[in-house]
matplotlib code that plots the C-alpha trace (Angstrom):
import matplotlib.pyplot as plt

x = [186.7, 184.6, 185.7, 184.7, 185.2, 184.5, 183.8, 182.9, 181.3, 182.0, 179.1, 179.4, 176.1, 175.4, 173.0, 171.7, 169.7, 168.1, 167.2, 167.2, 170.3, 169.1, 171.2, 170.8, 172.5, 172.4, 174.3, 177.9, 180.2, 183.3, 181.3, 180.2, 181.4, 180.7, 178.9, 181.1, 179.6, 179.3, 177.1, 173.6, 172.7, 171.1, 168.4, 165.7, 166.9, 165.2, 163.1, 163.2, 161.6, 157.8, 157.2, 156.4, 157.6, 155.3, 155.7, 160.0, 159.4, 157.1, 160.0, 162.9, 160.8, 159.7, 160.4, 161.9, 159.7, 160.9, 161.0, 163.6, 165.3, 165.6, 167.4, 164.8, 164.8, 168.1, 167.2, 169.6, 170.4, 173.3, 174.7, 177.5, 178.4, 180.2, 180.5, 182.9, 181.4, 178.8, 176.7, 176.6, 175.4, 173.7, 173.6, 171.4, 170.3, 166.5, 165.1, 167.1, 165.7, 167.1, 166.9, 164.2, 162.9, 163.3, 166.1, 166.1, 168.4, 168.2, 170.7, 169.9, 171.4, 171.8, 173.3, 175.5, 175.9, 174.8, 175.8, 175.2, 174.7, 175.6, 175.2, 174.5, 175.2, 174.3, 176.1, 173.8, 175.8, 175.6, 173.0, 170.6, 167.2, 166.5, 163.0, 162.2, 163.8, 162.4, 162.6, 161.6, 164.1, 162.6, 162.9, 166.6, 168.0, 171.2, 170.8, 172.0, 170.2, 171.4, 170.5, 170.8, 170.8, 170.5, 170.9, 172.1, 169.6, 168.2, 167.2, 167.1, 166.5, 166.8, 165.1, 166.4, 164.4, 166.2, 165.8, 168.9, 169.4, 172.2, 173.5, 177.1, 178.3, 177.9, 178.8, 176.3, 178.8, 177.6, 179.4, 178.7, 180.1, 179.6, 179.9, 180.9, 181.9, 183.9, 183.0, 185.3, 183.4, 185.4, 183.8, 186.0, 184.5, 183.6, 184.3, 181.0, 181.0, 178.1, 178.5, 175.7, 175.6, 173.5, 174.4, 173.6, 170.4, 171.7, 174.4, 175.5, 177.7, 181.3, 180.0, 180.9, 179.3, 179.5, 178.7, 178.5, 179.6, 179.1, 181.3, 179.7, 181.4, 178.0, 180.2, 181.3, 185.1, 187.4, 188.3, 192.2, 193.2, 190.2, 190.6, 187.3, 187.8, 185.4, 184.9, 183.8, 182.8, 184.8, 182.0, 183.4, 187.1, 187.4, 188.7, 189.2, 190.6, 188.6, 190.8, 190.8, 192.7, 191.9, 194.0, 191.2, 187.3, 186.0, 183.4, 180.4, 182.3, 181.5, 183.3, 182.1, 183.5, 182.7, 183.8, 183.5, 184.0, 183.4, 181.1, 182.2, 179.7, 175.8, 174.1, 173.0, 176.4, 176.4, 179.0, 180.5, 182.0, 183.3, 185.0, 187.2, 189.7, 192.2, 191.0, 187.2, 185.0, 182.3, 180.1, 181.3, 182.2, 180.4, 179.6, 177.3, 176.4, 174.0, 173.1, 173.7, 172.3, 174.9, 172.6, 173.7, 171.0, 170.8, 169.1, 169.5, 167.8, 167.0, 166.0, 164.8, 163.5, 163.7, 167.3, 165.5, 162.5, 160.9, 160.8, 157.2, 155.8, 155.9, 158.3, 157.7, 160.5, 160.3, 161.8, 162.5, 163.1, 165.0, 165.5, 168.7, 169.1, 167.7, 166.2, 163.2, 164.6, 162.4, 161.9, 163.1, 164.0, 163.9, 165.0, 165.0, 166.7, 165.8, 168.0, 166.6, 164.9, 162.7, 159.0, 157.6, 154.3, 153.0, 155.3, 154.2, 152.6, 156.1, 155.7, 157.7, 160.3, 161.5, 163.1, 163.0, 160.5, 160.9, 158.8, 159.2, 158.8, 157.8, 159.2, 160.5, 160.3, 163.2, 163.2, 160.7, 160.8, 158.8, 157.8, 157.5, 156.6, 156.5, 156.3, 158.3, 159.4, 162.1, 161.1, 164.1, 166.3, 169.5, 171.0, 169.4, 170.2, 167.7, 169.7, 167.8, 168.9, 167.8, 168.7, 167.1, 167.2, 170.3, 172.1, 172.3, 172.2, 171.8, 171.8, 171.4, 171.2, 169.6, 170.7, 168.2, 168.4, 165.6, 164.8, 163.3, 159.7, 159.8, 157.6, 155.1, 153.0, 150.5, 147.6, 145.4, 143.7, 141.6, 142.8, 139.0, 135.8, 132.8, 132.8, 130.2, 129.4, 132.0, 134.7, 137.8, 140.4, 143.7, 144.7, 147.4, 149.1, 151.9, 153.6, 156.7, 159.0, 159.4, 162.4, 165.9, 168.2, 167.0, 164.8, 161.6, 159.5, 156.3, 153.1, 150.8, 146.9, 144.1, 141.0, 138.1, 134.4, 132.1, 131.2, 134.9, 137.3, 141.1, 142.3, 146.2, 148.9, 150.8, 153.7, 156.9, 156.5, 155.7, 152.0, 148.7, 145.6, 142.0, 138.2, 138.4, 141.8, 145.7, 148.6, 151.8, 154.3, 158.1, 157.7, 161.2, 160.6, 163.8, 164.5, 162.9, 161.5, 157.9, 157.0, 154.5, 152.4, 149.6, 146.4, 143.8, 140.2, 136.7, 133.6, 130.6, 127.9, 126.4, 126.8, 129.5, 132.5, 135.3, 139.0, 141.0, 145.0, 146.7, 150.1, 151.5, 155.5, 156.9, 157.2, 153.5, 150.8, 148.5, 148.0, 148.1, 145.0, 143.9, 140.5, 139.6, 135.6, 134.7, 131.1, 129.6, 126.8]
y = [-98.0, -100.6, -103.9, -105.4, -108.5, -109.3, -113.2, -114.3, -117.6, -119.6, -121.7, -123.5, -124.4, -127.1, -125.8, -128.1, -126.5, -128.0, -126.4, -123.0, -120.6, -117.0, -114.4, -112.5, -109.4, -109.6, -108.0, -108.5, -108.8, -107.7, -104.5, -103.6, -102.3, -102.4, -99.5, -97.7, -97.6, -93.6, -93.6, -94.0, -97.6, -98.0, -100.1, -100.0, -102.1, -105.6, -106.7, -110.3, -112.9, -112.8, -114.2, -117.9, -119.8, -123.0, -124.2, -123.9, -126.1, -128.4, -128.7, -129.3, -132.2, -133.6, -137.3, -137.2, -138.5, -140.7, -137.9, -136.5, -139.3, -139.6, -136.5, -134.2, -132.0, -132.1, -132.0, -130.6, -131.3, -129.0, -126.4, -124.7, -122.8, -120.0, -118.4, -117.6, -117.1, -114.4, -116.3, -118.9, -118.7, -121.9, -121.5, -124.3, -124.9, -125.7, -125.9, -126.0, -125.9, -125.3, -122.1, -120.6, -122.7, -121.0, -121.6, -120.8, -121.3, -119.9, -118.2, -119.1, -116.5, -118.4, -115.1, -116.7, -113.2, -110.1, -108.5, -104.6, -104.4, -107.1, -106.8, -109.9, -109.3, -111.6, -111.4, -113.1, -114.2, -113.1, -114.2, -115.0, -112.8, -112.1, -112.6, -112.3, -112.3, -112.7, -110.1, -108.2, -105.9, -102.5, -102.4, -102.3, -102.1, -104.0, -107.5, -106.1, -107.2, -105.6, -106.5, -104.3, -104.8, -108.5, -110.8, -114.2, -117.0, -114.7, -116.2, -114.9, -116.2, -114.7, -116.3, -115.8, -117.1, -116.8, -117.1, -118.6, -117.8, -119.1, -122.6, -123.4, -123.4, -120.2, -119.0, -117.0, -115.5, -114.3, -111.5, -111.2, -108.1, -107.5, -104.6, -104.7, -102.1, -102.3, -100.0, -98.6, -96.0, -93.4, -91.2, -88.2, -87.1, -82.9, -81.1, -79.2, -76.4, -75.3, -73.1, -72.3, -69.1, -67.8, -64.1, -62.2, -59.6, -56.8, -55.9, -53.6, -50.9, -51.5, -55.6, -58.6, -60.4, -63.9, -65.3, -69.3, -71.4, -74.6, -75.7, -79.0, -80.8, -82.2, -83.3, -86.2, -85.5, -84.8, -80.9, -80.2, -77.0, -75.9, -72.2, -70.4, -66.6, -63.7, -60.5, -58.2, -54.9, -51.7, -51.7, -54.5, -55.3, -59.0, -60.1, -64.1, -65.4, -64.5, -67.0, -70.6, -73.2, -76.6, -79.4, -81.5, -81.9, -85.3, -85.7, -85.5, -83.7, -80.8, -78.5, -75.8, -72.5, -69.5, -65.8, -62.9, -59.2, -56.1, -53.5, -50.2, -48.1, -48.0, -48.6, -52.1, -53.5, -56.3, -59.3, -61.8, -65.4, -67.6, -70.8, -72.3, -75.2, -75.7, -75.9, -74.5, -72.9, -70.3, -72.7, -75.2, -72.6, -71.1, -67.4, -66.4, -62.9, -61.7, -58.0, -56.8, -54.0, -52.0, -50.3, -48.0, -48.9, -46.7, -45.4, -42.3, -41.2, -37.6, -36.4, -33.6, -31.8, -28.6, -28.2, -26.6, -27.6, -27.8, -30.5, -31.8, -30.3, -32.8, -32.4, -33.5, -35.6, -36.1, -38.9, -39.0, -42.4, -41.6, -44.4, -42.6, -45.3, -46.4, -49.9, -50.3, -51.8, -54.6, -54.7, -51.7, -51.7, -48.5, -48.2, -45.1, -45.1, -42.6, -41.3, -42.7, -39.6, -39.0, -40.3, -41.5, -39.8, -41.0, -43.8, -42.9, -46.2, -48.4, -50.8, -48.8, -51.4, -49.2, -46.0, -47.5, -47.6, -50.0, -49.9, -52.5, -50.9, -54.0, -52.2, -48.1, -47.6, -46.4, -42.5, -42.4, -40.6, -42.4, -40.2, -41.0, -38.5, -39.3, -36.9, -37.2, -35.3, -35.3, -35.8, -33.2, -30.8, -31.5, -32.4, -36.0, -37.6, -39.7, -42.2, -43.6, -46.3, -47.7, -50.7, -52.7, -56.6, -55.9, -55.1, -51.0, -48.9, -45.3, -43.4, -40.0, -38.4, -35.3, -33.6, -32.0, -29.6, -29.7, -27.2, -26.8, -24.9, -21.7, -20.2, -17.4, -15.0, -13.1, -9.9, -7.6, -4.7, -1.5, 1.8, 3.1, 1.5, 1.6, 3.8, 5.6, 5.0, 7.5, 7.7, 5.9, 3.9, 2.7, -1.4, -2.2, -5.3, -7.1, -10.7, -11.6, -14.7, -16.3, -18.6, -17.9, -19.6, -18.1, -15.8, -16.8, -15.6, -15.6, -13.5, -11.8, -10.9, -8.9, -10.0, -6.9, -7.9, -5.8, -3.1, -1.8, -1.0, -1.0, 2.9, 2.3, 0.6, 3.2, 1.9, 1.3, -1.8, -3.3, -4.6, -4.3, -3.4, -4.8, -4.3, -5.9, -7.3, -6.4, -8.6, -8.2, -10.7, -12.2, -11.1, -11.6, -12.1, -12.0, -14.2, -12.8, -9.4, -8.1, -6.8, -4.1, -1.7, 0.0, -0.2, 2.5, 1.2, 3.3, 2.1, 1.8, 0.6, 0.3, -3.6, -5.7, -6.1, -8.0, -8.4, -11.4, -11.5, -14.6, -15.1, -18.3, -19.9, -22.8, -24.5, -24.0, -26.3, -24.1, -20.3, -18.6, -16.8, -13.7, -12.0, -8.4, -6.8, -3.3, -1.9, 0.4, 2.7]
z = [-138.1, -138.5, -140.4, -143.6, -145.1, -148.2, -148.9, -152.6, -152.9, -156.3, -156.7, -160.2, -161.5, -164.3, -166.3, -169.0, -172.2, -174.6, -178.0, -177.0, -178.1, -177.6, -176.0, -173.3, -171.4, -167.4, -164.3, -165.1, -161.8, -163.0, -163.7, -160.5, -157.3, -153.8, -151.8, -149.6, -146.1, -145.8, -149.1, -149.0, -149.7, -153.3, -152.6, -149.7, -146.6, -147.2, -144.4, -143.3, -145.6, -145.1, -148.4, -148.3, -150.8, -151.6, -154.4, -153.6, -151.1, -152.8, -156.0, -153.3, -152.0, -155.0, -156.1, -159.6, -162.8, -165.4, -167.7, -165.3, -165.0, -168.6, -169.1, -170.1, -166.9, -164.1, -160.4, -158.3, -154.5, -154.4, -151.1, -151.1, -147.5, -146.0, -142.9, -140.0, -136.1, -136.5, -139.6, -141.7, -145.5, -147.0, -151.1, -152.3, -155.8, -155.8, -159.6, -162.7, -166.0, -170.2, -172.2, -171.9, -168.4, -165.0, -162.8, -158.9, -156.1, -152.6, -149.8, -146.2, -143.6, -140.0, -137.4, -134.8, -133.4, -133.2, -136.6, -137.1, -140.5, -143.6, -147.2, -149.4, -153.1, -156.2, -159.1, -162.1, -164.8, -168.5, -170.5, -168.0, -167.0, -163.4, -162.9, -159.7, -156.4, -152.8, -150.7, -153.6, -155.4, -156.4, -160.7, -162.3, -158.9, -157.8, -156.6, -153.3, -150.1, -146.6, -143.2, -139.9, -136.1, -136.6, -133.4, -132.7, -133.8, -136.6, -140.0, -143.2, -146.7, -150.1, -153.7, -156.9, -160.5, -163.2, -166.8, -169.0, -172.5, -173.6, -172.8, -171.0, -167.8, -165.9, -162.0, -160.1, -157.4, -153.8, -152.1, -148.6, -146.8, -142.9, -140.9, -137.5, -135.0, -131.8, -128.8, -126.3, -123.6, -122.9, -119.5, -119.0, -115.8, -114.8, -111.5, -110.5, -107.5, -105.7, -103.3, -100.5, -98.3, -95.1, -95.1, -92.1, -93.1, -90.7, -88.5, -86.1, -87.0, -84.7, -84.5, -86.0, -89.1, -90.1, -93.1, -93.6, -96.8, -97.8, -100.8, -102.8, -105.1, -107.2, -110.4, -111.8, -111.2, -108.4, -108.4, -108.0, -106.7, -105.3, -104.3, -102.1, -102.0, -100.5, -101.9, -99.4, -99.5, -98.8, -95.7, -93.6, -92.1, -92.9, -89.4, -90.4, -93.8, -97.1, -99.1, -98.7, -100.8, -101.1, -102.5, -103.7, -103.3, -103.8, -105.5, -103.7, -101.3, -98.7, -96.9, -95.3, -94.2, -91.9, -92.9, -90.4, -90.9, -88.8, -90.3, -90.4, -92.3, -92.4, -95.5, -97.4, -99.3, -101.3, -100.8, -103.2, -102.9, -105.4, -105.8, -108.4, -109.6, -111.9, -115.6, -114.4, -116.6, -115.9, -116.0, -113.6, -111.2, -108.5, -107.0, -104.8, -103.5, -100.8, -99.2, -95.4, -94.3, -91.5, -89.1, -85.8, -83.0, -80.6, -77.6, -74.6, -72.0, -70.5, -67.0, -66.5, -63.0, -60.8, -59.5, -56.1, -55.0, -51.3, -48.5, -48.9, -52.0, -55.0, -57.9, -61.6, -63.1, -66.7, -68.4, -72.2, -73.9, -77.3, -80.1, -81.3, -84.1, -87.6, -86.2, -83.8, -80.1, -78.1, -74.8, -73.9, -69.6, -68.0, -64.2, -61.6, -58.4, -55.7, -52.9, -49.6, -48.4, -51.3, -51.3, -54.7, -55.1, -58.2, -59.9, -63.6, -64.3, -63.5, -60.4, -57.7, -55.2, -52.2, -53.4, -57.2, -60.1, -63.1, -66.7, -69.8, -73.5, -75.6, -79.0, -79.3, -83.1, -85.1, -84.1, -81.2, -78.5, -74.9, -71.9, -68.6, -66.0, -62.4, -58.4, -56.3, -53.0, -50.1, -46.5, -45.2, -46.6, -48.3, -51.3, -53.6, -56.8, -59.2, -61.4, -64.4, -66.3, -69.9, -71.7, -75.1, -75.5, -78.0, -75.1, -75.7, -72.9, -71.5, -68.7, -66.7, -63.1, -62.2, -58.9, -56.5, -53.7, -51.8, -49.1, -45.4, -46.1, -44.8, -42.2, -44.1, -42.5, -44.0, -42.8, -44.5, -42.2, -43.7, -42.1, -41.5, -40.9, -41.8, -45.1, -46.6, -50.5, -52.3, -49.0, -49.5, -47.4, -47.3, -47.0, -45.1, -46.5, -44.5, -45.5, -43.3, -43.8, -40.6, -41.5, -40.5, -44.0, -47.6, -49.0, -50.8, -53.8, -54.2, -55.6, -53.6, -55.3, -53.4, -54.6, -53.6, -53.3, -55.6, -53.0, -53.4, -56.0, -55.9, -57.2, -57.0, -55.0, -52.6, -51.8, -54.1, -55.4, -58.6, -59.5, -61.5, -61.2, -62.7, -61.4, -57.9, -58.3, -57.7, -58.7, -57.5, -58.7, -57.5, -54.6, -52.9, -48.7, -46.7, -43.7, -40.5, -42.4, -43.0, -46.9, -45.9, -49.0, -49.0, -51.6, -52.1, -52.4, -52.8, -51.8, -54.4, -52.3, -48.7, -47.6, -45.9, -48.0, -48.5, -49.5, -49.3, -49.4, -51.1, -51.2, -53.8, -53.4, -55.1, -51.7, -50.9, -52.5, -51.5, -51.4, -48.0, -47.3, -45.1, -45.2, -44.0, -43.8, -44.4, -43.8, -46.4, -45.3]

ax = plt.figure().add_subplot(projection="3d")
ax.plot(x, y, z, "-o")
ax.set_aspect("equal")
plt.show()
């Protein structure tokens, strides 16, 4: 509460009239109170004096005339003065004057220190006339002048002219009232957390997740009791603490933290961390959230060939590269490794080392499938193995071996020869047809086809054994030769038309890479 003091000067003032006894009302002090400080003041604040007053001055330095010193008028040389150590007020008399004459006397404010606010209040006696005042009162106000924000070495000074009506001796009382204040900061300081977070964007399903806090205390207070908790998702096994208590966090203080968890289903879950002290709000707490996506990478490989195949004749291995996952794999390294006796024939487009070939996938696409084909073959009979091996830049691998036997080539023989010849247009014949397998192990299959030259045409095949029959052409297919024994038939052919014909034998085998051929002529007359 700010103090007030209330100092009343008592300035007695001999005022001498002559002749005049008219009466007049004025301000009365007993009748008046002070303002209380929460009211609205009742008169404008006065400024500082900017009013000069001339012919003040001029009367205060004025040498006194015989009439004065007769009696007919009174100078006056008269200051009365009160103050304590913010201001000192100077009350002088300047003019006096009888009924009916003007009187004026001045108050001289000196600040010694820095005052807030002070009030100065006149108190004219009865039976004299205000009539005028410097600053300048607004009409029928109080005589009430008050001063704000003033500052050591500040000046002030008020004017008063009156007009007495009666003659006697009267007081003209000054009331001065200051208003000081006293301040006393008080700072009562706030904890403020900030938490920061890197969250990984995606992990493995089955692998490990961290996720990195930074805790900040950018208040203006230490926080006590400082307690950092994660809230994961039903997704991920935490696998370190999620709950971390901390005595006290200085202010400007960091600490930082490092959560990890295992993720156990795919999908995109969302985690939460938040950090508190005692007596935190909402709003000086802090949480913090980010998304992972769990994914399942994956990736296989499948070889595929003949499980037989022949000594010499090139065999197809087919390689698929499968992105078995929901993420796209980089550089994707595929490997195949050859038993010793095989012989790469065509290494698919990978660079080929001895008995292995290698390829690079820069990037297989989520859910793409890569093929590589390459030939191969075996330079002696017997059993061989091709290992292929994949594995991505996430460290993902797969694998697969395909088992080949590969067999000697047997020995085929093959004849065609006509049982009469030459023919005459309209006479038939028979074709003897003989294919023996000259190995001594397994059997062999193969297709045998009779192609007829347009002076004959095949009529039926003779013997028991299964084939068809077109223009100039018989098929018979899987053919089944046994070690060291002849396949004989017989076809029926006519002949159309008088020239040299001709009719070729082929017989096909997996093991041959190309057909075995045998030729018979006929002459047509």
């Amino acid at each position: 509460m700010p103090s007030i003091y209330t100092i009343v000067i008592t300035c007695v003032l001999a005022l001498i009239a002559s002749g005049c006894q008219t009466t007049s009302t004025g301000n009365n002090s007993s009748a008046y109170s002070l303002p209380s400080p929460a009211e609205s003041p009742l008169v404008e604040t006065a400024l500082p004096l900017v009013e000069g007053l001339p012919a003040v001055i001029d009367e205060a330095n004025k040498v006194p005339t015989a009439a004065e010193l007769d009696g007919t008028a009174t100078p006056f040389d008269q200051s009365q003065v009160l103050g304590n150590d913010h201001y000192r007020l100077t009350k002088t008399l300047i003019e006096s004057d009888q009924v009916g004459g003007q009187i004026h006397y001045e108050l001289h404010l000196d600040v010694l220190k820095d005052i807030e606010q002070i009030w100065i209040e006149e108190l004219v006696p009865e039976n004299f006339v205000l009539e005028r005042s410097i600053p300048k009162l607004p009409k029928n106000a109080p005589t009430i002048w008050s001063f704000k924000d003033l500052k050591a070495g500040d000046t002030q000074t008020l004017a008063l002219f009156l007009r007495p009506e009666k003659a006697g001796d009267f007081q003209a009382q000054s009331i001065v009232r200051m208003e000081q204040s006293l301040t006393l900061t008080l700072s009562p300081g706030q904890p403020q957390l900030a938490l920061s977070l890197i969250a990984p964007d995606q992990i493995e399903r089955q692998r490990k997740g961290t996720w990195e806090l930074s805790l900040h205390n950018q208040g203006t207070a230490v926080a006590q009791s400082v307690l950092l908790s994660a809230h994961l998702n039903g997704a991920f096994d935490a696998i370190s603490p999620i709950r971390y208590e901390i005595p006290q966090l200085d202010v400007g203080a960091t600490r930082s933290f490092s959560i990890e968890a295992t993720a156990q289903t795919q999908g995109t879950f969302e985690n939460e961390f938040s950090a508190t002290f005692k007596h935190s709000t909402p709003e000086t707490e802090s949480l913090v959230s980010a998304a992972t996506r769990v994914v399942q990478s994956g990736i296989q490989v499948d070889a595929l060939s003949a499980a037989q195949a022949y000594v010499f004749k090139p065999e197809i291995i087919d390689l698929h590269i499968r992105n078995t996952g929901d993420t796209d794999l980089e550089s994707v390294r595929i490997t195949q490794v050859l038993s010793e006796h095989h012989s790469i024939i065509d290494a698919g487009g990978g660079r080929s080392n001895g008995s292995a070939i290698g390829w690079l996938i820069p990037k297989l696409p989520a859910g793409s499938t890569q093929l590589i084909r390459t030939q191969v073959t075996a330079v002696r009979p017997g059993e061989s193995s091709v290992h292929t091996r994949v594995r991505t830049a996430q460290g993902f691998e797969s694998s697969d071996t395909i088992r080949t036997e590969w067999l000697a080539v047997p020995g085929v023989t093959v004849s065609i020869l006509d049982a009469k010849d030459p023919l005459t247009v309209g006479e038939s014949t028979e074709f003897i047809v003989r294919v023996r397998n000259q190995g001594e192990f397994e059997p062999v299959t193969g297709t045998i086809e009779l192609h007829f030259s347009d002076a004959l045409r095949p009529t039926a095949i003779l013997s028991e054994i299964k084939g068809s029959l077109s223009e100039n052409r018989v098929r018979i297919p899987e053919v089944k030769l046994y070690p060291e024994r002849d396949l004989e038939f017989k076809i029926s052919a006519q002949a159309l038309k008088a020239g040299s014909a001709r009719t070729d034998l082929h017989f096909m085998a997996d093991f041959l890479t190309q057909p075995l051929i045998n030729q018979e002529s006929t002459n047509i007359y």
